[in-house]
C-alpha positions in Angstrom: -0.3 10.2 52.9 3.3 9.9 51.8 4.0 12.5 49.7 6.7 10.9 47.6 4.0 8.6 46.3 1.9 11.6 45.3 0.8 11.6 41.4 0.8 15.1 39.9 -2.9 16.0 38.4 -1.1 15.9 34.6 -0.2 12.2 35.4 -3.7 11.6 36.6 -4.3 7.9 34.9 -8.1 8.6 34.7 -8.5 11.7 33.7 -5.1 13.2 32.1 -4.3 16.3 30.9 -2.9 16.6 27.7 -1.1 19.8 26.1 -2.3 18.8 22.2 -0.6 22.4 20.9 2.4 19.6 21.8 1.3 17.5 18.7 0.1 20.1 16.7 3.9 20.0 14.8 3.0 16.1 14.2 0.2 16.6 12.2 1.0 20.1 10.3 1.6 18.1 6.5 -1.3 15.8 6.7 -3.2 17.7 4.7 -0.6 18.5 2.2 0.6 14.8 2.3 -1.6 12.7 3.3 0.3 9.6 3.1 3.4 10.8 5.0 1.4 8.7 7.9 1.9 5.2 6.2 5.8 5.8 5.7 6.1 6.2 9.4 5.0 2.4 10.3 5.3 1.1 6.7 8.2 0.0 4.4 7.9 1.3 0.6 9.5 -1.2 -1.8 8.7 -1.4 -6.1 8.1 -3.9 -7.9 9.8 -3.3 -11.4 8.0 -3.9 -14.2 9.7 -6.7 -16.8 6.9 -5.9 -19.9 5.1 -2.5 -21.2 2.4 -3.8 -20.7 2.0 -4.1 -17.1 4.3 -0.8 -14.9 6.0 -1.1 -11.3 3.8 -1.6 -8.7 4.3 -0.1 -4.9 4.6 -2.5 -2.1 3.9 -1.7 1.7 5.1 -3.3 3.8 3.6 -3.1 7.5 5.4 -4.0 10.8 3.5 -7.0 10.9 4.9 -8.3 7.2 1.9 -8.0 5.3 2.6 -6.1 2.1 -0.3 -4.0 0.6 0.0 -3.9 -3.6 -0.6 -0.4 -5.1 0.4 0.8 -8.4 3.0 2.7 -8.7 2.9 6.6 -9.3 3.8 5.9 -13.5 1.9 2.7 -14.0 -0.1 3.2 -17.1 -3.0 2.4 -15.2 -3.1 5.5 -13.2 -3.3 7.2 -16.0 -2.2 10.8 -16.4 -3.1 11.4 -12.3 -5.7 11.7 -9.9 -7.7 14.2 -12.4 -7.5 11.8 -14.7 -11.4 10.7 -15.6 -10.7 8.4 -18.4 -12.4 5.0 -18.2 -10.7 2.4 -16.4 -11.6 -1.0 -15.1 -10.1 -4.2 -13.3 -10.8 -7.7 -13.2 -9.4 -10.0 -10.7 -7.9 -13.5 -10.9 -10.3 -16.2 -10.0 -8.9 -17.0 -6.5 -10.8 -19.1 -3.7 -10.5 -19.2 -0.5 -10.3 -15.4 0.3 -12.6 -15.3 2.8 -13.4 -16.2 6.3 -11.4 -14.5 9.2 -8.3 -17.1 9.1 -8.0 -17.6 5.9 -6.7 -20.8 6.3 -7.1 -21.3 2.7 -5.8 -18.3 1.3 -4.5 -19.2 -2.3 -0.2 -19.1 -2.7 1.1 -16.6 -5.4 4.6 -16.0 -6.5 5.7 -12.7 -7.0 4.7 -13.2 -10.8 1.3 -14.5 -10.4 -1.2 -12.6 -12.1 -3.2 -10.9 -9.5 -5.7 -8.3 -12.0 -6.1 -7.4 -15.0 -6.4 -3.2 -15.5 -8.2 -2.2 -18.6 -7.4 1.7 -19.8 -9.6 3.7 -22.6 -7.3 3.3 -25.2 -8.3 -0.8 -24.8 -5.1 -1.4 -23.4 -4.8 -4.0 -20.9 -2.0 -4.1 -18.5 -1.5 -7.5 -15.9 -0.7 -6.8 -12.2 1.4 -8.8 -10.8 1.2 -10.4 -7.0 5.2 -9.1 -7.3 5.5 -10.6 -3.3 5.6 -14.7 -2.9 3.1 -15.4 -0.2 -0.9 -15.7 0.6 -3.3 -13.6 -0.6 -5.4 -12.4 2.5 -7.5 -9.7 0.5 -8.4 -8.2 -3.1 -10.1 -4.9 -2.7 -13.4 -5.9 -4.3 -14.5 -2.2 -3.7 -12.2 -1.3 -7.1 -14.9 -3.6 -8.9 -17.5 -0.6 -8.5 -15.0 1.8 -7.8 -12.3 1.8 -9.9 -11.4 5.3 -10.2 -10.2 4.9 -6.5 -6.8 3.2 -8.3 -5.8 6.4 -9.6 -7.2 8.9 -6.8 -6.4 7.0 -3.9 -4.1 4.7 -4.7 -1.7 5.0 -1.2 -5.1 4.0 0.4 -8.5 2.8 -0.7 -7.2 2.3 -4.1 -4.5 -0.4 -3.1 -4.8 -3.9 -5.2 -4.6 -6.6 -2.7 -2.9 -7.3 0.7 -0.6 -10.2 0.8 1.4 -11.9 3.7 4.9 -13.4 2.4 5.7 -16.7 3.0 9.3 -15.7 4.1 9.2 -13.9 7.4 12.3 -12.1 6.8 11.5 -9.3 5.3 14.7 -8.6 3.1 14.8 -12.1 2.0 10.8 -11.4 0.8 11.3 -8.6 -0.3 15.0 -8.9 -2.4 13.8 -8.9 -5.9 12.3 -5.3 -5.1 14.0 -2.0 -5.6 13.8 0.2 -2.7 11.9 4.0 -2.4 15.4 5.9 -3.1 16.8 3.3 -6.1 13.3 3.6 -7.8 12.6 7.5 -7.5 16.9 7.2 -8.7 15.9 5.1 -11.7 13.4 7.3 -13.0 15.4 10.5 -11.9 12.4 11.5 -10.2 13.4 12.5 -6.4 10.3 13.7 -4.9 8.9 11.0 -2.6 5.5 10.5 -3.3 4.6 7.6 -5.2 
């Protein structure tokens, strides 16, 4: 046996050994932040708001372009936070052609296509815009029994709907949207959770 070809035992393809006090410094704020995950692979853009009525939106966007809708951390929607138990509901646009694995028929919005509707307590009700130009691939029907999720879990479960713009270049989709840092400087608010 040669011993330059010689694989140490920690290289060992079937078996390796791994040193996880090594990532332990990767996953120390999860916890504290659980969403500091999606900024590594996603981008954050807003959506700015044009009435009262309706409140920016968050838009992320994965590496493969498809933007997942959100509300935004002071859309009237979520309320006063996460704690907030007030009754809210959601109805979505009557859109077909969301189903099936290609979605081949996936319905076209614009970026100010009315996506949902979000009723608050106080009988409010505040429109959600698609605020990308693209096909809508998914509404999250769960937010139909679970509403609630929009205000606790908004970064997650609680997202609106998922769409893929029809521009692949993202700053070209993307260029009517206000970035993380111009949107928490707009509302002089600098801590980066939205």
């Amino acid at each position: 046996m040669d011993p330059t070809n010689a694989t140490p035992a920690s290289l060992n393809i079937v078996n390796p050994i791994y040193d996880l006090d090594e990532f332990l410094p990767l996953t120390t704020n999860w916890l504290s932040d659980p969403i500091s995950r999606l900024r590594a692979y996603f981008t954050t853009h807003y959506f700015l708001a044009t009435d009262v009525n309706e409140g920016d939106l968050t838009i992320r966007q994965a590496p493969n372009k498809l933007c997942v809708i959100s509300l935004a951390k002071r859309h009237p929607g979520r309320g006063s936070g996460k704690d907030d138990l007030s009754p809210l509901s959601i109805t979505f646009s009557d859109f077909k052609g969301i189903v099936g694995k290609n979605k081949k028929h996936a319905p076209t919005v614009n970026s100010i296509s009315p996506l949902a509707e979000i009723t608050t307590a106080d009988g409010n009700i505040h429109i959600v815009r698609a605020a990308v130009h693209g096909q809508v691939m998914e509404l999250n029907e769960r937010l139909l029994k679970e509403p609630m999720l929009m205000r606790q879990k908004p970064d997650t479960e609680g997202f609106i709907a998922i769409i893929k713009p029809k521009i692949e270049n993202s700053e070209k989709a993307l260029s009517h949207c206000v970035t993380e840092e111009k949107w928490h400087e707009k509302d002089g608010d600098h801590v980066m959770n939205a």
